[in-house]
N, C-alpha and C positions, 0 to 999 in steps of 0.2 A: 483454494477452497477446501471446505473439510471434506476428504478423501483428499481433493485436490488442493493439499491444505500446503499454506507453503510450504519450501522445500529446504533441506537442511544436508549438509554435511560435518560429522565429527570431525573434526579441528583439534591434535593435541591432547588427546582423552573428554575434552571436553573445553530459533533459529524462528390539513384541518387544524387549531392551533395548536401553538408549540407545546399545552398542558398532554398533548398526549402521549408524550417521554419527555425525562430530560437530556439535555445532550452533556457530553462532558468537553469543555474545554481545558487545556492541557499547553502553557505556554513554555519553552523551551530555553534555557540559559543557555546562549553558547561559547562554549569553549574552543579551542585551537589548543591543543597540545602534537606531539610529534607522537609517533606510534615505535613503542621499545625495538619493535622489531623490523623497524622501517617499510614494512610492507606498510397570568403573568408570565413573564420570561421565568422558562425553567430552567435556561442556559446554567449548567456548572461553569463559572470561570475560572481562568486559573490568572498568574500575577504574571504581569506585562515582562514579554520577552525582553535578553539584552544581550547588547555584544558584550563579552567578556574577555575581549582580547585587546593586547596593547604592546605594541612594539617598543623594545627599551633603547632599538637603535645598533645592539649590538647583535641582533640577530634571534636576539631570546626573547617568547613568549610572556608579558609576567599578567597574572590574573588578578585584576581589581578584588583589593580586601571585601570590601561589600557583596560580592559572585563568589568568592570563594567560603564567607559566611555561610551564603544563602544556600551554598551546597553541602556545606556542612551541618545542616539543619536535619538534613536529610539521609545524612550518615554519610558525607561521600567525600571524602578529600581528595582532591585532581590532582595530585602528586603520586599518589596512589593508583587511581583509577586508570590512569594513562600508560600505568606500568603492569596493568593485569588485571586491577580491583574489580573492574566492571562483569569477570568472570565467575565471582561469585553471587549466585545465584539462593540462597538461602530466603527461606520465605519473608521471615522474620524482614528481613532486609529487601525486599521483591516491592518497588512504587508501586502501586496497582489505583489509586485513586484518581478521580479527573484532575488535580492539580497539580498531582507530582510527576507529568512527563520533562525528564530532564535528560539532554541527548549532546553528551558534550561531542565534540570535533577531534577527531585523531587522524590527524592527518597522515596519508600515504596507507590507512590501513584496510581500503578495499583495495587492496591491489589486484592484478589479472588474475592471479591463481585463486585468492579467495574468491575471487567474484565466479569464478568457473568451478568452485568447491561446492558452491550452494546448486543442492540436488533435495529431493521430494525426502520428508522426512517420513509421509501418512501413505506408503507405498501400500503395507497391506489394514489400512484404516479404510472407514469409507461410513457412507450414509446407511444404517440398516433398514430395508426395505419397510419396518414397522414404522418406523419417523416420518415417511415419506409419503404414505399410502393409507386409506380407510378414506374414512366421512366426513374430516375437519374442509371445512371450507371447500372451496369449487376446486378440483384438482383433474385436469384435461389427461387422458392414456399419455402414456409412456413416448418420446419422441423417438424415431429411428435413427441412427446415429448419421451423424453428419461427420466426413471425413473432413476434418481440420486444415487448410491450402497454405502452404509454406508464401508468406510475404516476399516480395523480389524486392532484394537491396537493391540501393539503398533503403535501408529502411526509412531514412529521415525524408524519401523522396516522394512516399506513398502515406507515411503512418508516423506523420515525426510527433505527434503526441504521444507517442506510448511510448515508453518503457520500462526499465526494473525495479524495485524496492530489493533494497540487500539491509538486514539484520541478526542479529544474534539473540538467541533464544536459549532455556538450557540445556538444551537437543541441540545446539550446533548453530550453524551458519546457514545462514535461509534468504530464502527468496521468493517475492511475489511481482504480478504484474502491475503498473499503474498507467494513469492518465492526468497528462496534462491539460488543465481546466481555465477557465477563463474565471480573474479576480473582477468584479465589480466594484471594488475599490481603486484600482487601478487598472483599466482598460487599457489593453495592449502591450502590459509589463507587468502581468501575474505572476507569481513562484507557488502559484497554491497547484497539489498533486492528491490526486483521487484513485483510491484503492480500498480492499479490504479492510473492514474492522478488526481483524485475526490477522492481518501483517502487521500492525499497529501494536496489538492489547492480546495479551493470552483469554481474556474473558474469564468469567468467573471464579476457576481454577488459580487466575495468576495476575500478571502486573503489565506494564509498560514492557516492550522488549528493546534492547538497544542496538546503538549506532546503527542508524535508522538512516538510508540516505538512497538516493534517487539517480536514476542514471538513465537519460534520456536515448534514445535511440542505440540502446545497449549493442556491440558488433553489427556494426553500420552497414558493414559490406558483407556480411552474411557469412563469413570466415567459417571452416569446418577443420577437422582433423590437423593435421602439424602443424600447418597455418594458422588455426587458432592457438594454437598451444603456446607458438614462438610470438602472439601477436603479443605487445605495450600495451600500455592503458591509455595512452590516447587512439588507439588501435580500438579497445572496449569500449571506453568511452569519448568517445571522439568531441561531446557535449557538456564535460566535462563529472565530476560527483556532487551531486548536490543534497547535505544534510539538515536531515527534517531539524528546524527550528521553534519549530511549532506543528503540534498535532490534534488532533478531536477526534472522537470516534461517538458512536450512541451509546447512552447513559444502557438501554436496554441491553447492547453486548458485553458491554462491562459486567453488568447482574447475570446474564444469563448465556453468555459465550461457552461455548464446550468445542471438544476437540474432535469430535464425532456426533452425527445427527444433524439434526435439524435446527437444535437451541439457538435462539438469537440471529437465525439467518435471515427473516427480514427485517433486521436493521443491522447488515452486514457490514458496512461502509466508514469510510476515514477521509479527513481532508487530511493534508500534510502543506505546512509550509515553509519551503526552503529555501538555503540561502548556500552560495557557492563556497566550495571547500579552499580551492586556490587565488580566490579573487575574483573577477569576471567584469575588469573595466565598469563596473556599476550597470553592465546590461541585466535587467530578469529571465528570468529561464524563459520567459514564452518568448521574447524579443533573441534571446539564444537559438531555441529551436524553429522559430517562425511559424508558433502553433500553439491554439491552444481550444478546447472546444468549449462551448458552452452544455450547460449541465440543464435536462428538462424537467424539474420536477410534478411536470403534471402533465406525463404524457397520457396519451388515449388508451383505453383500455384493451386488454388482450387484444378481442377477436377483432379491432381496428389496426392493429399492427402487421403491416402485411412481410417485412421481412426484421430482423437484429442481426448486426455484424458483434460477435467478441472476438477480441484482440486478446492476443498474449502469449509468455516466451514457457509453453509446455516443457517442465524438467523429467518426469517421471517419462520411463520409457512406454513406447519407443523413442521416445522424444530423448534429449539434453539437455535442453534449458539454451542451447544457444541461439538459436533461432526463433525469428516470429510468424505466427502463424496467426491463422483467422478462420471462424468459421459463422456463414449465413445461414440462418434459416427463422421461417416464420414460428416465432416463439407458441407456446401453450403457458398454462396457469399450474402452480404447485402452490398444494398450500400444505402449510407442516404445523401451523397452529391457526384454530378458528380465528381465535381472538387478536390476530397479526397480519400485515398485511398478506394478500395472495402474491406469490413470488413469479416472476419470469422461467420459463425453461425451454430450452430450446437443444436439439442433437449439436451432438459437437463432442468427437475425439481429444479433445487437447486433455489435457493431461498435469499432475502437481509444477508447479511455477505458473500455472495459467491463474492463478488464483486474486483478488484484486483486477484485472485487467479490465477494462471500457468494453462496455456494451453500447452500440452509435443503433440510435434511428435516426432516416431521416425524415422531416418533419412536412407540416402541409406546405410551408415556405422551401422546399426544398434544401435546408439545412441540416447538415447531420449533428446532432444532437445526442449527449452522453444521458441515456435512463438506467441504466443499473452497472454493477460488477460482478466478476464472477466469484462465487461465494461458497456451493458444493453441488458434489458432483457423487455417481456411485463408484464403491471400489473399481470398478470392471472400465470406468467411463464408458461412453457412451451416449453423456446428454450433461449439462450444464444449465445452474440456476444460480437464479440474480434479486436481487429484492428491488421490488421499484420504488423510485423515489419518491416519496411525498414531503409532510411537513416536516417531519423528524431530521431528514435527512436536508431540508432545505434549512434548519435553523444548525444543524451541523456546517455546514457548508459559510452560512454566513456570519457565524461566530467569529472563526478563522477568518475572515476577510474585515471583518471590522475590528478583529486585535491588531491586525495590521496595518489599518487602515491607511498612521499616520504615520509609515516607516517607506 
């Protein structure tokens, strides 16, 4: 979230109807190269994803002419990019529009130590108390902090919907929380993953961030100090890496995303859909993890909501980012623009990496159900907000499941 905005490590020197936004959809080429270093409808659409990978039999990757075109349209030769390219960050050269998310596969390059490198980038950034407060819209006092409960591993045994986004931004190596969601295109074999609009899309400022990929029930067994240090990455990821294929975010944080404040936080939100880095016997991530939630877009309002669980792996201290935590409490209302929706907030310690992570109520059917993610927070933490879902976020959501529909 912004304060709690993801988290980054330097690496190297150098993380109602649908007319009332539009949403951006953003389809994904993907690539499989090896990593140098072995570690009306308003819908924006983007052009139908494809697998770009083709085994010659000898062991080598080669990229269909027609994918390697299509990325060279865009400035990007995968001979290049797989060797570093993706490191330059130059505006000129920065995707930023709904069409151009393009996320190719390198494989082996979240390794352990990267993945345990992405740390809070917005340590001393945070929401300025002017953004957040006055007369816009109904906004409930300030919530008292709720101290954040460390999850007991397994984590896949308690929380196996949730865990990490890992990407690169030009501030470094970064990390947010996500959730695993239920596709209504294919029930009971979803790859669609719910997070952050700002782990996705730099907003206004910027563009697409890259190698974008998903890691479900991130250090399963809750590993701390040497233990983690010396653990493998099927030790991290025991669930294996899964790279966003496809991504959407709202048309509104594309326009008005910022990296402090309030700008574009109620329509904070990203689907992501992924597809396995190593294979996966043709199982989907929900049939992987045996989880996946459904999403409310029309839950009740505030003062009906009698508790919200957020989920998520806090990087900023005191925290590490290794661990999952969670904090309940009966949410209140923020609002940071009239004219937007009124946002969720609720106490809660967690801290940068919590950023993206699942907000669950449960419903009158006794089902727990995903209505928001976490989005921002003030420097100091202490409390945590979310945008709740409505139409915006539901034509975000189903975008992504009907480009896939038929894959």
């Amino acid at each position: 979230m912004r304060s709690i905005r993801p988290s980054f490590a330097l690496r190297g020197g150098r993380g109602a109807p649908r007319a009332l936004a539009a949403v951006a959809l953003a389809s994904a080429l993907v690539l499989t190269a090896t990593a140098c270093d072995g570690s009306g409808d308003d819908n924006a659409g983007g052009p139908a994803s494809a697998s770009a990978t083709a085994d010659t039999g000898d062991g080598k990757i080669k990229i269909p002419d027609d994918i390697r075109n299509k990325l060279k349209e865009h400035g990007i030769d995968i001979d290049k990019w797989k060797h570093g390219a993706w490191k330059n960050w130059d505006k000129d050269d920065w995707l930023r529009e709904a069409n151009d998310f393009i996320n190719p596969i390198i494989k082996g390059l979240w390794d352990p130590n990267r993945m345990r490198d992405a740390n809070d980038p917005d340590k001393d950034k945070g929401v300025d108390t002017n953004d957040i407060s006055g007369d816009q819209g109904v906004t409930d006092p300030t919530p008292e902090p709720v101290q954040a409960k460390a999850v007991r591993p397994a984590y896949h045994a308690s929380a196996a919907a949730a865990g990490k986004v890992f990407f690169d931004s030009p501030e470094g190596t970064m990390v947010c929380s996500a959730t695993v969601v239920e596709d209504p295109a294919h029930p009971g074999k979803s790859n669609l993953v719910w997070t952050a609009g700002h782990c996705v899309h730099a907003g206004k400022s910027g563009g697409w961030y890259r190698n974008i990929a998903f890691v479900p029930s991130y250090n399963d067994k809750g590993l701390t100090g040497s233990a983690l240090a010396a653990a493998t990455r099927s030790q991290i990821a025991p669930y294996g890496v899964w790279w966003g294929d496809g991504a959407q975010t709202s048309q509104q944080w594309i326009d008005q995303g910022g990296e402090t404040g309030g700008n574009g936080a109620s329509y904070d939100y990203a689907v992501i859909h992924v597809t396995p880095e190593q294979g996966n016997s043709g199982k989907s991530l929900e049939e992987t993890v045996s989880s996946a939630l459904p999403v409310n877009f029309d839950a009740p309002a505030v003062p009906k909501v009698p508790s919200i669980t957020a989920t998520g792996y806090p990087a900023a201290k005191p925290y590490d980012g290794s661990l999952l935590y969670q904090c309940a409490d009966r949410p209140g209302r923020l609002s940071v623009d009239a004219s937007a929706p009124t946002m969720y907030r609720i106490g809660c310690t967690m801290t940068g990496g919590a950023s993206g992570g699942g907000w669950v109520e449960t419903g009158t059917d006794g089902k727990p159900a995903l209505v928001s993610n976490t989005s921002i927070g003030p420097v100091s933490s202490g409390w945590l907000a979310g945008p709740r879902f409505g139409d915006v976020a539901k034509g975000v959501y189903e975008a992504v499941s009907k480009e896939f529909a038929d894959q």
